[in-house]
N, C-alpha and C positions, 0 to 999 in steps of 0.2 A: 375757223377760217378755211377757205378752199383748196384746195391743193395748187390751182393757178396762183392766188394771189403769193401763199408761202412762197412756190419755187419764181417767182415773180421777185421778191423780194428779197430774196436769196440769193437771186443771179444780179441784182442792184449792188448790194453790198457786196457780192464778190468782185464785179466793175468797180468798184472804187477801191479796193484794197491792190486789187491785179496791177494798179499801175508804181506802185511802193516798187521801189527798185532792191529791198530786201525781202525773197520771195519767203521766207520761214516767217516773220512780223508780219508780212500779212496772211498768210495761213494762220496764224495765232491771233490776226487783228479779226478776225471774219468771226472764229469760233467766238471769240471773247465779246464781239459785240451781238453775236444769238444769245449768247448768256448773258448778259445786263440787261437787254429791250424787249427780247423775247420771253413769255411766260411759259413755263413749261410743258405746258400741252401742245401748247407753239410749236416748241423743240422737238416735243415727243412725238408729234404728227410727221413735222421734218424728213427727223431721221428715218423713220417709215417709208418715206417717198424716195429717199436714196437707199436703200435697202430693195426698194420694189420697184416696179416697174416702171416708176416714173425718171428716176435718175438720168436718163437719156435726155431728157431738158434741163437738167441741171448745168450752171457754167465746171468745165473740169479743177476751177482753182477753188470752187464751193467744195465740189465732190474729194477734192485732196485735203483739205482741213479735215472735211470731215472724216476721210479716212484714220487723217495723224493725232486729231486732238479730240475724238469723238467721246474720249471720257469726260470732259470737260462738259460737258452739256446732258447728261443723265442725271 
């Protein structure tokens, strides 16, 4: 998959957790829904792109999951 569509789909799902008025559920709703729908290469590409230079298009409540729960998804 492209690195647009992942960080595309990535910043979707963090748009719908971002409005949860408990901001840790949805940091935990965001990782936990890459790990049930995503495949792991999915994931593993991902995390790549917030590691590297792409992270600058990522939403900041994506890039905070993944900072807090990024074990959850290896």
């Amino acid at each position: 998959m492209s690195t647009n569509n992942l960080i595309r789909m990535a910043n979707q799902i963090g748009g719908f957790f971002e409005s949860m008025p408990d901001r840790q559920e949805a940091l935990e709703g965001i990782v936990m829904h890459l790990k049930k729908f995503w495949d792991p290469r999915m994931r593993r590409d991902f995390l790549a792109m917030v590691d590297g230079d792409a992270h600058g298009q990522i939403k900041d409540i994506v890039l905070e999951a993944m900072r807090l729960h990024r074990a959850i998804l290896i």
